[in-house]
mmCIF file of the C-alpha atoms, coordinates in Angstrom:
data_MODEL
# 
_entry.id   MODEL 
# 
loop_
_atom_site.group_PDB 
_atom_site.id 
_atom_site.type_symbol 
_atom_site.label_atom_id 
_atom_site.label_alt_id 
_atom_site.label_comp_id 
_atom_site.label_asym_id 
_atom_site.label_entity_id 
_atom_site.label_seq_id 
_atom_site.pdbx_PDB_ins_code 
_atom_site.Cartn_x 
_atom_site.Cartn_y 
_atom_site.Cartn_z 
_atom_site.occupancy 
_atom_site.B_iso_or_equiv 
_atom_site.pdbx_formal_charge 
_atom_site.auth_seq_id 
_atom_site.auth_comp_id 
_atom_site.auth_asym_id 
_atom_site.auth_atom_id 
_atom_site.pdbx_PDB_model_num 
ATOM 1   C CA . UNK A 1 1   ? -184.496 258.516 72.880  1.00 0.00 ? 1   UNK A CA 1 
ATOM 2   C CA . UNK A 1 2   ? -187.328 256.425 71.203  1.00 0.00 ? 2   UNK A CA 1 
ATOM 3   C CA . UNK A 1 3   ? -185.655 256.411 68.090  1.00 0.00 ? 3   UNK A CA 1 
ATOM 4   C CA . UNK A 1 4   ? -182.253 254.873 69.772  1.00 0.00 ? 4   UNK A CA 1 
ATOM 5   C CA . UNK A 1 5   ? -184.332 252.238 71.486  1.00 0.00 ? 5   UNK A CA 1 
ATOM 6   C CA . UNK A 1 6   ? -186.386 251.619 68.464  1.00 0.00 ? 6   UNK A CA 1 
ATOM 7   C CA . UNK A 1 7   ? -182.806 250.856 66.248  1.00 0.00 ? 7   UNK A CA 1 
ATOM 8   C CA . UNK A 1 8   ? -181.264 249.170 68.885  1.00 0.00 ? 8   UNK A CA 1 
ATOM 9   C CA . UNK A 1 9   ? -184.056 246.763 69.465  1.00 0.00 ? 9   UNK A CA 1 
ATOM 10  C CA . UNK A 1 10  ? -184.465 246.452 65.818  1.00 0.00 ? 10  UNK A CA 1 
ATOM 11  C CA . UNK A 1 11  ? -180.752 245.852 65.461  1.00 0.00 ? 11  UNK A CA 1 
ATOM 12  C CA . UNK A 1 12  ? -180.719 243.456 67.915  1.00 0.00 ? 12  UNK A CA 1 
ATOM 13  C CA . UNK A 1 13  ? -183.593 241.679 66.428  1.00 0.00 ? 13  UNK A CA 1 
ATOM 14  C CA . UNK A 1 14  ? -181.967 240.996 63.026  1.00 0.00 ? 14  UNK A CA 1 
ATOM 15  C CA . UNK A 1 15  ? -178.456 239.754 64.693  1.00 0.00 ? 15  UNK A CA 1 
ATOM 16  C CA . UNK A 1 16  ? -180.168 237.237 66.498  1.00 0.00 ? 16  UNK A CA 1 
ATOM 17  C CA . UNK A 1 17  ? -182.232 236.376 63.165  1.00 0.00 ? 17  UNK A CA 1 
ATOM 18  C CA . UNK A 1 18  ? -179.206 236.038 61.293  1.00 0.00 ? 18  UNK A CA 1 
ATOM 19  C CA . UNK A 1 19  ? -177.286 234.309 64.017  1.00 0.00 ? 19  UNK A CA 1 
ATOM 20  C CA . UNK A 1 20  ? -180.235 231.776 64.317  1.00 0.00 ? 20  UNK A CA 1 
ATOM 21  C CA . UNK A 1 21  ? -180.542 231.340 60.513  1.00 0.00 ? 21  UNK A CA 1 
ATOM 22  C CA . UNK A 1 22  ? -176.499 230.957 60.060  1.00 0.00 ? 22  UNK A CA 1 
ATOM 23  C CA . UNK A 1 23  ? -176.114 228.211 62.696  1.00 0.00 ? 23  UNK A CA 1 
ATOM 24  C CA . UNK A 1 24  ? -179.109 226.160 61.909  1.00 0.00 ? 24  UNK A CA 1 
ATOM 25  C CA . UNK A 1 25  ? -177.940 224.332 58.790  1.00 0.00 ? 25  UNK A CA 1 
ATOM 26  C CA . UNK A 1 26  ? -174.400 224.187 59.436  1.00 0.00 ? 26  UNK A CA 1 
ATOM 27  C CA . UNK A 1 27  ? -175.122 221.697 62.188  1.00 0.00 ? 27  UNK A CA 1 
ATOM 28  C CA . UNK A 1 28  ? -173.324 218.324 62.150  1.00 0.00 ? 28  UNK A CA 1 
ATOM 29  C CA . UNK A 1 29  ? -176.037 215.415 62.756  1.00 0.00 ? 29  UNK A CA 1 
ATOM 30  C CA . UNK A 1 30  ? -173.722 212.226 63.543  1.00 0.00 ? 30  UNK A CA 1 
ATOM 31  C CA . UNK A 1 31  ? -174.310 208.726 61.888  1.00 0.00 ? 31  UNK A CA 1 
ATOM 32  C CA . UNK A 1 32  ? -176.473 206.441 64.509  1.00 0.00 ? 32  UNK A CA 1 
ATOM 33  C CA . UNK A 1 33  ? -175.508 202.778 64.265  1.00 0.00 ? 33  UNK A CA 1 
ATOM 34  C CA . UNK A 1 34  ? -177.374 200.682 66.559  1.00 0.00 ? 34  UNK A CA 1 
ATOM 35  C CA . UNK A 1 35  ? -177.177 196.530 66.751  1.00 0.00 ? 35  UNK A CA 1 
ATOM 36  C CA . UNK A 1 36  ? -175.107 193.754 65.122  1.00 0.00 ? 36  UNK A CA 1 
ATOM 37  C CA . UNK A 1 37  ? -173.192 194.559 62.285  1.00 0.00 ? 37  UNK A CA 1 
ATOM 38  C CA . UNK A 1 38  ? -173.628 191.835 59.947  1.00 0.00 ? 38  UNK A CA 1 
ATOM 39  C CA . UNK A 1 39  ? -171.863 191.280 56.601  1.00 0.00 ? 39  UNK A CA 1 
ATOM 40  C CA . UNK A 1 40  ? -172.594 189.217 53.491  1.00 0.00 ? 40  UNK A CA 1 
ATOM 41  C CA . UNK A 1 41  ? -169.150 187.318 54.352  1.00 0.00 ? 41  UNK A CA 1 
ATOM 42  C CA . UNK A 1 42  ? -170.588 186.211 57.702  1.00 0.00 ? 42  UNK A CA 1 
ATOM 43  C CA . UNK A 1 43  ? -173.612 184.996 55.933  1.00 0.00 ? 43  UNK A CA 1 
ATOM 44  C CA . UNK A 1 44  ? -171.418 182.963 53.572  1.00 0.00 ? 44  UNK A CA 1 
ATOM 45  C CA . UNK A 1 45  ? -169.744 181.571 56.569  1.00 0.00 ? 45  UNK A CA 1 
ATOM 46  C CA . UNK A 1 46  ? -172.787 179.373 57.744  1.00 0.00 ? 46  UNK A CA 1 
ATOM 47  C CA . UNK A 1 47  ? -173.414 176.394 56.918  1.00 0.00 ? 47  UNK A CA 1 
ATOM 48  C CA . UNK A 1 48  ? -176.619 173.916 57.730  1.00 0.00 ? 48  UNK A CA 1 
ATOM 49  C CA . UNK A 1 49  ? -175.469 171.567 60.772  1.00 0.00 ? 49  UNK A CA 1 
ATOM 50  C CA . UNK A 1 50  ? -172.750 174.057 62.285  1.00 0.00 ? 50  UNK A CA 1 
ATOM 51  C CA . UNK A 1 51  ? -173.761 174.293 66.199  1.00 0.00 ? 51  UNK A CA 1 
ATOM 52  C CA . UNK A 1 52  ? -174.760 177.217 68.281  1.00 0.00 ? 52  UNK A CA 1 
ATOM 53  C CA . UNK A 1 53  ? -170.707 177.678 69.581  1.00 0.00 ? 53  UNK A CA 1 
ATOM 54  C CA . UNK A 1 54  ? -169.413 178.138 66.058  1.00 0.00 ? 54  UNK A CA 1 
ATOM 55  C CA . UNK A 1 55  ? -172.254 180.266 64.286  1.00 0.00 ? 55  UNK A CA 1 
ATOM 56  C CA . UNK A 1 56  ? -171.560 182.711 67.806  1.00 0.00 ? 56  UNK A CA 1 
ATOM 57  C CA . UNK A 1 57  ? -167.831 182.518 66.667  1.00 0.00 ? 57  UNK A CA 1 
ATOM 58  C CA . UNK A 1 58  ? -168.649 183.560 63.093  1.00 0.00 ? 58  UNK A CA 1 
ATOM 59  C CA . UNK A 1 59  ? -171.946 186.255 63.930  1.00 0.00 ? 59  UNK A CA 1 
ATOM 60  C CA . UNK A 1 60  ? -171.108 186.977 67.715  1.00 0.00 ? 60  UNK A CA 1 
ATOM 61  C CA . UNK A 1 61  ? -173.880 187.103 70.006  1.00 0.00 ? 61  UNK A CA 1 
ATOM 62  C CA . UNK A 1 62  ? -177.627 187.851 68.467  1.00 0.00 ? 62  UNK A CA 1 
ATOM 63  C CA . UNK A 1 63  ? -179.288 191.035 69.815  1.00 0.00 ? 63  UNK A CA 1 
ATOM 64  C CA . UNK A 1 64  ? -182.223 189.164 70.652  1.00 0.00 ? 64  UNK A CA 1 
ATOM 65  C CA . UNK A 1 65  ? -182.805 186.028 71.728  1.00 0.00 ? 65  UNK A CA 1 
ATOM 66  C CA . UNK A 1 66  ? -186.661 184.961 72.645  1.00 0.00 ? 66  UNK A CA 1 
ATOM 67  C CA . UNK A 1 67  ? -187.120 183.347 75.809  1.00 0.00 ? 67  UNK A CA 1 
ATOM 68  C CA . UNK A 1 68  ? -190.402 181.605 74.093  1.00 0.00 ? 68  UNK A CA 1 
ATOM 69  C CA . UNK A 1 69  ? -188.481 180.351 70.863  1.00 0.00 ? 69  UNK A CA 1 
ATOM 70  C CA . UNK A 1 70  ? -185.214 179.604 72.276  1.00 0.00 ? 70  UNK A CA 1 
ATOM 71  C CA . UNK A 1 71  ? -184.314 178.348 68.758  1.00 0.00 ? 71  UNK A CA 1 
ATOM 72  C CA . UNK A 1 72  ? -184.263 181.170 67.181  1.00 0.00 ? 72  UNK A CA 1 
ATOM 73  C CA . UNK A 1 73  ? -181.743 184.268 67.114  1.00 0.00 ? 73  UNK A CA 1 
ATOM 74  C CA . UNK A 1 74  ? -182.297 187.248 65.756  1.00 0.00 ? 74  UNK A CA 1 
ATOM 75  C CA . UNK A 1 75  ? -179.726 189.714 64.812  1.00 0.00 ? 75  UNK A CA 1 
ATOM 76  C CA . UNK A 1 76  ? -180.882 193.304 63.972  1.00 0.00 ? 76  UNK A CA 1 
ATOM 77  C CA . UNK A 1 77  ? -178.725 196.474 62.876  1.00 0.00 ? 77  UNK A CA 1 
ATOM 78  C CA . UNK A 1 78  ? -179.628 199.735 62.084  1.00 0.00 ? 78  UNK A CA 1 
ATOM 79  C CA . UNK A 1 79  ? -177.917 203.371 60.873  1.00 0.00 ? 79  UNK A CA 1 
ATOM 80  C CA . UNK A 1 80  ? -179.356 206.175 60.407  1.00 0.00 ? 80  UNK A CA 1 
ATOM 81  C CA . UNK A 1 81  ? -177.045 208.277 58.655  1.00 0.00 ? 81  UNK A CA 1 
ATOM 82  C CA . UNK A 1 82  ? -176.916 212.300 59.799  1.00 0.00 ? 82  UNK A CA 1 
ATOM 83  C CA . UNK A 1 83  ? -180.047 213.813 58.646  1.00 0.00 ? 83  UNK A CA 1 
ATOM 84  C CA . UNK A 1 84  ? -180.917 210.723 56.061  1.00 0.00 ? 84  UNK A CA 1 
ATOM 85  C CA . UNK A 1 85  ? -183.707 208.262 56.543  1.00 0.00 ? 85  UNK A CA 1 
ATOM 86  C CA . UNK A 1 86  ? -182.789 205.252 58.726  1.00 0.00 ? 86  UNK A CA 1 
ATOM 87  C CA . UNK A 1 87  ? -182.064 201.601 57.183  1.00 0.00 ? 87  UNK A CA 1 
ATOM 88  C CA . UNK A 1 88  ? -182.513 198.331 59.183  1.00 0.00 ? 88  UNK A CA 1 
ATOM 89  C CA . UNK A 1 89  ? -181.568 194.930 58.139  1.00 0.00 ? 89  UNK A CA 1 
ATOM 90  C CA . UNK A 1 90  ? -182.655 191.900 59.962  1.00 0.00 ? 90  UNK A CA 1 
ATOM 91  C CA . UNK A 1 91  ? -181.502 188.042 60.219  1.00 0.00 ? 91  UNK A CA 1 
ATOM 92  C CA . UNK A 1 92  ? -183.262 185.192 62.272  1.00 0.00 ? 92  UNK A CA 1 
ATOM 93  C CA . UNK A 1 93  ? -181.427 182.150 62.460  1.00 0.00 ? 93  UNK A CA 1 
ATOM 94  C CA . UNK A 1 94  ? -183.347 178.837 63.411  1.00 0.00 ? 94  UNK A CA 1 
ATOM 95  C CA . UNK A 1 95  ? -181.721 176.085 65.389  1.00 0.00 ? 95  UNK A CA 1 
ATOM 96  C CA . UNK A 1 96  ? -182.947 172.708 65.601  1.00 0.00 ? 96  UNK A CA 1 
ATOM 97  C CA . UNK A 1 97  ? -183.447 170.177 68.566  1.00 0.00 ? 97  UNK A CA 1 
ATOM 98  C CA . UNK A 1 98  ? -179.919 168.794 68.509  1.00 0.00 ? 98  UNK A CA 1 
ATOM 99  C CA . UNK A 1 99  ? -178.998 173.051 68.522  1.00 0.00 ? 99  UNK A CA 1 
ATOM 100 C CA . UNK A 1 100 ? -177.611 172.801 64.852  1.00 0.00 ? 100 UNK A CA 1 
ATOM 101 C CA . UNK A 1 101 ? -178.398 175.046 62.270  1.00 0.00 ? 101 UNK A CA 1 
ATOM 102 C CA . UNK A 1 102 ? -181.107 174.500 60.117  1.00 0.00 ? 102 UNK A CA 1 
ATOM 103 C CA . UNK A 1 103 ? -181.937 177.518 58.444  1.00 0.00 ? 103 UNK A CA 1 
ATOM 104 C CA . UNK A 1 104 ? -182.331 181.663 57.820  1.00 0.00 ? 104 UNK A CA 1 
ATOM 105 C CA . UNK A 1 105 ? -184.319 184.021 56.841  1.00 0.00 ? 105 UNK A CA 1 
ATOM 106 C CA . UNK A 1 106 ? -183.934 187.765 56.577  1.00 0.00 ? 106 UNK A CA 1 
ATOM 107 C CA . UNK A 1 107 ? -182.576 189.986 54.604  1.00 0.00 ? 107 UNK A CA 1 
ATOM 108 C CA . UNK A 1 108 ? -179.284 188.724 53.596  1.00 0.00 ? 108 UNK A CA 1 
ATOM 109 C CA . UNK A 1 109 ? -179.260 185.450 51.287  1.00 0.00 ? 109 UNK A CA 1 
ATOM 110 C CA . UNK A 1 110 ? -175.961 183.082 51.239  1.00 0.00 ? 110 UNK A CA 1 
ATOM 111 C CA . UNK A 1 111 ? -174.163 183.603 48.342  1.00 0.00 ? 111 UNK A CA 1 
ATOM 112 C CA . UNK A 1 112 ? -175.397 186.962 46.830  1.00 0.00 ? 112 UNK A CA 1 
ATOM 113 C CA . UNK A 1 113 ? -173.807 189.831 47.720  1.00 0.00 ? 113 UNK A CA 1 
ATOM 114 C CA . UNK A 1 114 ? -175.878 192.901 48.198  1.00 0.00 ? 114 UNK A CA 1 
ATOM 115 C CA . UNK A 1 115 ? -173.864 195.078 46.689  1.00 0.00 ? 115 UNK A CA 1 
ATOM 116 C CA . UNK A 1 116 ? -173.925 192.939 43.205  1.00 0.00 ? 116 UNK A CA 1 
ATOM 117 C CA . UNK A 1 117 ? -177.343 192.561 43.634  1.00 0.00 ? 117 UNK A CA 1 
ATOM 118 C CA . UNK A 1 118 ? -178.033 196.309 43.403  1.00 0.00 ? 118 UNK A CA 1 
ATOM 119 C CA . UNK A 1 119 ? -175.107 196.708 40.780  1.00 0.00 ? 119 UNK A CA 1 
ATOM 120 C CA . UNK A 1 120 ? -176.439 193.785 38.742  1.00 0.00 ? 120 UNK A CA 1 
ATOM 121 C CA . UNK A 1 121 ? -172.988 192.214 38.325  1.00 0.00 ? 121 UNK A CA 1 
ATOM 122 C CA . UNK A 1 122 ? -171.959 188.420 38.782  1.00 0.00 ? 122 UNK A CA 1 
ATOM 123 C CA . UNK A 1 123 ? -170.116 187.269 41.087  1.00 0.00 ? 123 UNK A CA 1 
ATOM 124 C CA . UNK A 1 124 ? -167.876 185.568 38.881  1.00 0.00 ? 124 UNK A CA 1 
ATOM 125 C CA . UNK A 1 125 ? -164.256 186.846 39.587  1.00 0.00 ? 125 UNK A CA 1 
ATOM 126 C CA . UNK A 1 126 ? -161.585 186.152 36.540  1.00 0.00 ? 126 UNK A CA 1 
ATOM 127 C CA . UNK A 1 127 ? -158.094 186.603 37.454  1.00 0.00 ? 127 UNK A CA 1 
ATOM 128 C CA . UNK A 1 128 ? -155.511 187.613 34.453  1.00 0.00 ? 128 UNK A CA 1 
ATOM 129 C CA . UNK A 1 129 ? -152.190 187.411 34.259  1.00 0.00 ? 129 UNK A CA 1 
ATOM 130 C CA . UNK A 1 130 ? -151.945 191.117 35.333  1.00 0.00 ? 130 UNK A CA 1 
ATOM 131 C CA . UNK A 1 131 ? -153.664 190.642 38.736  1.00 0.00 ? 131 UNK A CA 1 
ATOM 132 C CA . UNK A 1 132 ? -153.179 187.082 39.970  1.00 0.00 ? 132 UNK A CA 1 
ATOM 133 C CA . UNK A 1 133 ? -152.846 188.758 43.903  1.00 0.00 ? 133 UNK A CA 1 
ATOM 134 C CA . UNK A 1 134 ? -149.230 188.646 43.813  1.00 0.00 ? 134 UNK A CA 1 
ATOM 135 C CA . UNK A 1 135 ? -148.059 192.143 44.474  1.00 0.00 ? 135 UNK A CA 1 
ATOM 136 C CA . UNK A 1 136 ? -144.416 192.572 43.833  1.00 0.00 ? 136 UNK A CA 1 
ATOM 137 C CA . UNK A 1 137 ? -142.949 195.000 46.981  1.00 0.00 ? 137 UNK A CA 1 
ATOM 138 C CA . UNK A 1 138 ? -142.605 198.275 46.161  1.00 0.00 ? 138 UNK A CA 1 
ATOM 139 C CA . UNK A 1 139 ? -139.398 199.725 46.311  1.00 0.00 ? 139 UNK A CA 1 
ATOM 140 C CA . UNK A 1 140 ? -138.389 201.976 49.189  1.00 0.00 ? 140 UNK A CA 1 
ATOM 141 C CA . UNK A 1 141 ? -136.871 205.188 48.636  1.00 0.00 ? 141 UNK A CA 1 
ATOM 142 C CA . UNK A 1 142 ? -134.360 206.420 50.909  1.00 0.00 ? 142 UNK A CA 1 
ATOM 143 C CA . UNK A 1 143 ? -135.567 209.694 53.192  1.00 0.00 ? 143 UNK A CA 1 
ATOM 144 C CA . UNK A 1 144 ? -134.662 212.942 51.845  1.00 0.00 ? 144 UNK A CA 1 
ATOM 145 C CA . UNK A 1 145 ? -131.288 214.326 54.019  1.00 0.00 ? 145 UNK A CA 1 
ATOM 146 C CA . UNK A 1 146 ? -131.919 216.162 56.942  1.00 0.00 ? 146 UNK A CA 1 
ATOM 147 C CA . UNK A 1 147 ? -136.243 215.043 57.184  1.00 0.00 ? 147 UNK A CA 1 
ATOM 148 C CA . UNK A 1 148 ? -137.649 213.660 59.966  1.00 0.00 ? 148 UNK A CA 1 
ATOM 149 C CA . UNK A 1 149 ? -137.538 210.321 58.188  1.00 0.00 ? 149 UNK A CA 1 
ATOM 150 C CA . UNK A 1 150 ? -134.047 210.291 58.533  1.00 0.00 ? 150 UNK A CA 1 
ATOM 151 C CA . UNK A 1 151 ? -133.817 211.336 61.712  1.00 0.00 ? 151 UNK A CA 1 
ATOM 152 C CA . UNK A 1 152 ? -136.221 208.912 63.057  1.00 0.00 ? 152 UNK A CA 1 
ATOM 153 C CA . UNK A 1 153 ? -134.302 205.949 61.224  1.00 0.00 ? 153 UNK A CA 1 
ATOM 154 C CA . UNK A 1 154 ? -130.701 207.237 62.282  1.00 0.00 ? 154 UNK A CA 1 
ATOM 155 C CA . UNK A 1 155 ? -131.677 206.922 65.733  1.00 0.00 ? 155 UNK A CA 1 
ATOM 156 C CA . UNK A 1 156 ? -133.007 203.521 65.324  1.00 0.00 ? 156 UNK A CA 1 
ATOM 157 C CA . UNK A 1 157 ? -130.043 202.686 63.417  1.00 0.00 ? 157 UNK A CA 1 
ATOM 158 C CA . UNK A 1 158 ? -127.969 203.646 66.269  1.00 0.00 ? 158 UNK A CA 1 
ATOM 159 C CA . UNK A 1 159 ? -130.001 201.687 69.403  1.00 0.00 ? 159 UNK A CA 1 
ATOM 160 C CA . UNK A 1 160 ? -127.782 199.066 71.215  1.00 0.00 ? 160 UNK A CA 1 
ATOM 161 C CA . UNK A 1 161 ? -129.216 195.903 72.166  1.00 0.00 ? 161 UNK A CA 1 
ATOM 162 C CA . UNK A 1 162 ? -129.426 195.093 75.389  1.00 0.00 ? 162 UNK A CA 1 
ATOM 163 C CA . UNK A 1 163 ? -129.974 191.425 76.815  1.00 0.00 ? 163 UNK A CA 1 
ATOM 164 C CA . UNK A 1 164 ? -132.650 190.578 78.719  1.00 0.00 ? 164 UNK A CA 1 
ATOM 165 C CA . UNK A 1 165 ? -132.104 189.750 82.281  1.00 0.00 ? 165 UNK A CA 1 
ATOM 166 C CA . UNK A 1 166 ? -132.640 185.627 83.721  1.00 0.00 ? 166 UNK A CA 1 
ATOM 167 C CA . UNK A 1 167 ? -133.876 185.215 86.973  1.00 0.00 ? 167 UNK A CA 1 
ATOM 168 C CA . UNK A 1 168 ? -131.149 182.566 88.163  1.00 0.00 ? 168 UNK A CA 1 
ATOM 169 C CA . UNK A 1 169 ? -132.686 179.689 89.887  1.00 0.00 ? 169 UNK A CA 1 
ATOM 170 C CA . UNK A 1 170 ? -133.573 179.376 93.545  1.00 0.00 ? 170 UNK A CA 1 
ATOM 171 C CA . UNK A 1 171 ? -131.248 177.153 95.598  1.00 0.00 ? 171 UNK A CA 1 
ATOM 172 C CA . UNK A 1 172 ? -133.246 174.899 97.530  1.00 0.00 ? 172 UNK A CA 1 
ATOM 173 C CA . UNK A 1 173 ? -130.715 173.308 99.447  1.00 0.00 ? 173 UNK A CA 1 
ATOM 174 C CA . UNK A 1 174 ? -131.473 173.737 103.375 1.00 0.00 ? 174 UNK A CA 1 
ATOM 175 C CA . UNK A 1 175 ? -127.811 175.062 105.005 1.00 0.00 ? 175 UNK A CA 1 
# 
């Protein structure tokens, strides 16, 4: 009877270890993004003079904006990625007294993109012969007989049109 107890407790004991030590780092940790999402196009947008309407249309509004330096407007974003080490990035914009801006600071800089900046590479685009952006369309193959392709565009092949209805006009003549 002791013995039974003994290996069953024991048993018991080393599933649970083993459940605990299975589950543990198999757990999904989600990406936590928190703030504006700012881009180095956005910062390329702005120019000196623009006013407070159109740098709004171009950043959106700033997560924080400092009821003792109403000039300024700070946008702030975040991500932490699951189980990684969390990475801010900051930009303050400064508006002058006619609410134009004048300048920024943080850690974007107009013109330099950050992912050149940590590959080292210009920002210098040459376009050949081979890729001047115009793509020539790409040919469509017909579906294979009897897919779901061709199902799909058989029945669209076969829809009627129908014309839309007009509301006649209202006769406001009194009888």
């Amino acid at each position: 009877m002791q013995n039974t107890k003994l290996l069953l407790t024991s048993f018991t004991f080393v599933g649970l270890l083993a459940l605990a030590g299975c589950s543990f780092p198999g757990v999904y940790k989600i990406d936590i993004q928190q703030g504006n999402v700012v881009t180095q196009d956005m910062i390329d947008q702005l120019r000196p003079g623009m006013t407070r309407r159109q740098v709004r249309f171009i950043m959106g509004n700033p997560l924080l904006t400092d009821t003792f330096h109403a000039d300024r407007w700070d946008y702030l974003y975040s991500l932490q990625p699951g189980g990684g080490e969390r990475q801010q990035e900051r930009i303050s914009l400064i508006f002058n007294a006619n609410d134009q801006l004048a300048s920024l600071s943080g850690d974007f800089k107009p013109g330099v993109s950050r992912d050149e900046a940590i590959l080292g590479k210009s920002s210098d685009t040459i376009v050949t012969p081979e890729n001047k952006g115009e793509q020539q369309p790409q040919k469509e193959e017909p579906p294979k007989p009897g897919s779901l392709l061709e199902q799909i565009q058989n029945d669209v092949d076969k829809v009627e049109t129908v014309p839309v209805p007009t509301q006649e006009p209202l006769d406001t003549n009194p009888r």
